[in-house]
N, C-alpha and C positions, 0 to 999 in steps of 0.2 A: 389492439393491445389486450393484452391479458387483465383481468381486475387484480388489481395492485394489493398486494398485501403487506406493503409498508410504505409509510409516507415518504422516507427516502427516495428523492430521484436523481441524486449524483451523491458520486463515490470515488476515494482514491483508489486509486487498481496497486494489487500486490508487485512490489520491485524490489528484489535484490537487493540486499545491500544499501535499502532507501525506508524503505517502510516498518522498521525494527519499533520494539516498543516506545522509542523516546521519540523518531517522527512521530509517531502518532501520539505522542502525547503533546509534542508543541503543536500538530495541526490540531487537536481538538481545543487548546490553548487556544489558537489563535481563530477559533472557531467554534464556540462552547456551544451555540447551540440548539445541536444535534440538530442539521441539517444533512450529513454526510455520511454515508457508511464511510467504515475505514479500514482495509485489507491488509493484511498481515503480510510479510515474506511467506513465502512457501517453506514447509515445511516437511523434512522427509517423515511419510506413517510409519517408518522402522526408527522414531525415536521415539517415539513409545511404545510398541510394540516390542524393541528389543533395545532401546538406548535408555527408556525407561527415564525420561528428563522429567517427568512429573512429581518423581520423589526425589527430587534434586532440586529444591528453592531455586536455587542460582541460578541453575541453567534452563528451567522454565523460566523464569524474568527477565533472561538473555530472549527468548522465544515467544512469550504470549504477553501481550499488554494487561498483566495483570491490572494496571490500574483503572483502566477504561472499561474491565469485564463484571468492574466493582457497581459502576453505577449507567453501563452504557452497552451491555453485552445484545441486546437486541442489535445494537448497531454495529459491531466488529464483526470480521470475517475473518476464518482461519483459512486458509488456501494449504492444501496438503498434496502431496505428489505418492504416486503409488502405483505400483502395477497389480498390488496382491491383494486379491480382497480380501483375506484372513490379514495382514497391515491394518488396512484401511478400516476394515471391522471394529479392530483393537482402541487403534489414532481414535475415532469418532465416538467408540463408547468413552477413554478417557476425558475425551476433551468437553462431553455433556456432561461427565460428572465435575466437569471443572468452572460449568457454569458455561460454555459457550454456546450459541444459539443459532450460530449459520457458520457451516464448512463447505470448502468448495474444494474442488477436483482438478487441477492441476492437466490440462489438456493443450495447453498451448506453448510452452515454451521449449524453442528448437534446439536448445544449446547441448552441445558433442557429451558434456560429464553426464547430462538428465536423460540424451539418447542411452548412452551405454545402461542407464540402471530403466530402461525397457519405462520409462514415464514421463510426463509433458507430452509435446503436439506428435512424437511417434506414436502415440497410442491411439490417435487419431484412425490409422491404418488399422486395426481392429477393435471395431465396436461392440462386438460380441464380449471384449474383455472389459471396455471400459464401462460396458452393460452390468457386468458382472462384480464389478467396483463398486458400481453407482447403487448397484441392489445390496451389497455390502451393509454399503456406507447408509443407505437408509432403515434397511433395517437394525442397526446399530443406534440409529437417532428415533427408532420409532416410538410413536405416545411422549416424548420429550419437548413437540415445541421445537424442535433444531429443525430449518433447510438446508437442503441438501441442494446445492447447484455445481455446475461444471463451466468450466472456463476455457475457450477453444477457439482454432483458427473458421478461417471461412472454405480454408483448402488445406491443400498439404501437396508442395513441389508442384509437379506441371498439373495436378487436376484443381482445378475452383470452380471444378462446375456445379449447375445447381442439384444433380443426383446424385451427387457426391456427398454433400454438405447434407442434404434432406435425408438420404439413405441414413446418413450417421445421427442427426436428431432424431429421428424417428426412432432408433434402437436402444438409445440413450434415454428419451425423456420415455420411454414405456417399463420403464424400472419402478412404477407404483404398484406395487403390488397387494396392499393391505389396504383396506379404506381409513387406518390410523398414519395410513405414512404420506405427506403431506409433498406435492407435485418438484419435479428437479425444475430447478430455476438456470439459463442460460446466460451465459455472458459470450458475446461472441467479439473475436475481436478481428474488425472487418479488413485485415491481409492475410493471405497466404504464408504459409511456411514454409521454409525452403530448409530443408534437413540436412543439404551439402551445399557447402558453397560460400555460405551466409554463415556472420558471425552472430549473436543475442545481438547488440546495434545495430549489424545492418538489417537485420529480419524486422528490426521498429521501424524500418527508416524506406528498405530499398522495395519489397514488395508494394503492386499499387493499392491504396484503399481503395474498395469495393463496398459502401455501405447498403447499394443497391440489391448486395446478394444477401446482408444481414436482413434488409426489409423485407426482402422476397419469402425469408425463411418467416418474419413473424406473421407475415398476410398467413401463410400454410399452417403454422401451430400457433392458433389463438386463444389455446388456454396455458399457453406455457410464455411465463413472464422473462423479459427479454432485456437484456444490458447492453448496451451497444460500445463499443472499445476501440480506440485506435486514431491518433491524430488530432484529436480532440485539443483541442489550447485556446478558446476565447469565448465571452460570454455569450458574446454570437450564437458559434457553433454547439454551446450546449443549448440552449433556448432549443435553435433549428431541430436538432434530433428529439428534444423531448418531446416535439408536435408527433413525433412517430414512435418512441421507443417509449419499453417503460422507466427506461434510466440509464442512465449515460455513467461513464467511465472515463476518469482524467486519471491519465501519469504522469508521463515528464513535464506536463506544466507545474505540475503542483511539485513536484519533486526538483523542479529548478526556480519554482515562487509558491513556499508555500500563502501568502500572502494573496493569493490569487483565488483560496477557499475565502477568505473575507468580502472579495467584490463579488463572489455567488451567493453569498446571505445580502449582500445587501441589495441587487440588481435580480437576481433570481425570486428569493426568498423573501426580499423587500424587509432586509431588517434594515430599520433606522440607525441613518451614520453615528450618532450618536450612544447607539449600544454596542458598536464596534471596539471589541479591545485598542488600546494602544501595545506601542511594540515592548516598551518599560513593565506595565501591566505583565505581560507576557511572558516577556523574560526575566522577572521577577519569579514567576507562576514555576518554571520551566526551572530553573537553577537550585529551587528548594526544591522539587521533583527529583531531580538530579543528584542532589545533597543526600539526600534519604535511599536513593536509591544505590550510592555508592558505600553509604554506612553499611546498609539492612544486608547487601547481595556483592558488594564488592568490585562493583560495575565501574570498566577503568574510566577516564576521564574522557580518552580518546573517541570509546563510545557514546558518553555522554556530550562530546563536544560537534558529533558529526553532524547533526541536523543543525546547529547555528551557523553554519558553513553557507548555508542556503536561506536562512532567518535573516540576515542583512545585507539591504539593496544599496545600489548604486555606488558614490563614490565614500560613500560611510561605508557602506558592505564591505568593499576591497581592503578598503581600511582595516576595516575591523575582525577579519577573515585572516588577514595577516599576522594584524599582534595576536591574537588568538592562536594560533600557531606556535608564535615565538612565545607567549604567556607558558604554553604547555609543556613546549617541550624545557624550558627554563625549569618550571616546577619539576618536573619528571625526575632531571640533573641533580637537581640539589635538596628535592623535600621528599620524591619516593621513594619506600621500603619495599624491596622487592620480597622481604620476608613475608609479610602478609599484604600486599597488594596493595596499599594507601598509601594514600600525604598526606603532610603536616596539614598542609592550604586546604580548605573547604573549595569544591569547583568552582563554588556560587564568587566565591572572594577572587579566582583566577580570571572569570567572565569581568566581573565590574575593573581588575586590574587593566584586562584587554579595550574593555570602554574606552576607560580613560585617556588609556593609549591611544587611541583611535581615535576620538573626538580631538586631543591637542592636535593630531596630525592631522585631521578634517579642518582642523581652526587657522592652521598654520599656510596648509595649502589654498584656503580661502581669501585670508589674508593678502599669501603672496599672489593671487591669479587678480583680486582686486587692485594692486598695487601695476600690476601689468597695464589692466585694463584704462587707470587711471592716469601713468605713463604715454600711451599710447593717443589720450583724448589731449594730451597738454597740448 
């Protein structure tokens, strides 16, 4: 393994439509901490380079967790997709000036819209460009303190072989080119991409993990620090790989429990149960978050509503997932102004209304399953 240049050794991996500034602001809620890097959605370098969202409040705080860059930017990653390294140049000088401290490159995702803009795991197939990115993108970050890493499959379609995969770090991680510009960091993530065939789910799901070919690549670059990605879902299987990686990479666990970063501070990390948030704590934390951030930026409700979707378990989850739902779209009907984008109702006051709702029906169904039970024993 490479000597470590951050105490972080697991990370939520950037997802779609999952990882937006207010996940991560209830994962680091429910995770304070700073135990965890915490990755961004991917973001195109022609939006600020030509969409220009930096002088746009809004639509940066739609895009970069301002709030966690306030007191935790060592630890956030911005994931950007790019084919052009005059983009890419542009994206990384803005985003250093905006306080960010590690971006990563955008090499693995196979989906038809990202193939067509010539970025994600098609760029795989030449490395000479994504060489020519990577050199970009660092000297854009250089004398700043920003890492630069790239994010990538273990193959691309029928080849996974190991000259394949070695051939392409090798042209990739030799983009240091100044003794002030500071080494590319890898994340690999141990399947194949299948560029026809395969939809973004199946490409998570139906390629086989091969973490044997990730380890093969770090015994060969021992000074290039290594993230290991892919399938990853119990405390088990992060322990196992940290005996060989420098850091591991969780998605859909965390993205279907975020509650699952809590048992890695407490089993990994060894933080005392008793420093563990509660869920109350939490979402107390998270709904003033939310409050403020629909005042200041005008953030609809909906967005601020999606990560609680995944915030509560079991048969209170279902519960609560539901009225939350009907809470919303209730308010929407009868308290929002489409003139300027708000409601009368604070979010914070729609969430405790959804509680409530949820716990009578949690009390109700308990109630009646006991009366079952007690029935049944007469």
């Amino acid at each position: 393994m490479a000597t470590l240049v951050r105490r972080l050794r697991t990370s939520v991996a950037p997802m779609i439509d999952v990882t937006d500034p207010y996940f991560l602001r209830l994962t680091r809620l429910i995770s304070p901490f700073g135990n965890h890097q915490l990755w961004t959605e991917m973001i195109h370098a022609n939006a600020f380079s030509r969409g220009r969202i930096h002088l746009d409040s809004a639509k940066l705080a739609q895009n970069l967790p301002l709030r966690e860059l306030e007191d935790f930017a060592d630890n956030v990653v911005v994931q950007i997709g790019s084919s052009s390294p005059q983009d890419a140049h542009e994206a990384v000088a803005t985003l250093v000036r905006l306080g960010v401290r590690n971006i990563n490159l955008n090499c693995g995702c196979p989906s038809r819209n990202v193939q067509m803009g010539a970025f994600g795991a098609v760029l795989m197939k030449t490395p000479n460009v994504v060489a020519d990115i990577v050199g970009a993108m660092s000297e854009a970050a250089r004398g700043s303190g920003c890492r630069i890493s790239v994010k990538c499959r273990i193959g691309i379609d029928e080849d996974e072989s190991s000259e394949f995969l070695h051939g392409f770090l090798s042209i990739v991680t030799g983009q240091t080119r100044h003794k002030d510009e500071l080494p590319i960091d890898i994340v690999l993530h141990a399947r194949r991409a299948w560029l026809n065939g395969l939809s973004p789910k199946q490409n998570r799901l139906v390629p086989v993990l091969n973490y044997e070919r990730a380890y093969e690549m770090m015994r060969s670059f021992t000074s290039t620090s290594f993230v290991v990605n892919g399938g990853i879902d119990s405390v088990d299987s992060v322990v196992e790989h940290l005996k060989l990686a420098d850091s591991v990479m969780i998605g859909r666990k965390v993205r279907e429990d975020p509650w699952f970063l809590s048992l890695l501070d407490q089993q990994v990390y060894n933080v005392p149960e008793h420093m563990v948030p509660t869920p109350e704590s939490v979402l107390a934390q998270y709904t003033q978050f939310a409050d403020a951030s629909h005042e200041t930026y005008g953030t609809r409700y909906s967005v601020l509503a999606r990560p609680l979707f995944v915030f509560f378990r079991g048969r209170m989850g279902k519960a609560m997932r539901t009225h939350l739902g009907w809470t919303l779209t209730k308010a929407k009907s009868q308290n929002f102004s489409h003139k300027n984008a708000t409601y009368s109702v604070q979010f914070g006051e729609l969430v405790q209304e959804a509680v409530h709702a949820a716990n009578a029906e949690y009390a109700s169904r308990s109630r009646a399953s006991d009366a079952e039970v007690a029935e049944v024993g007469a």
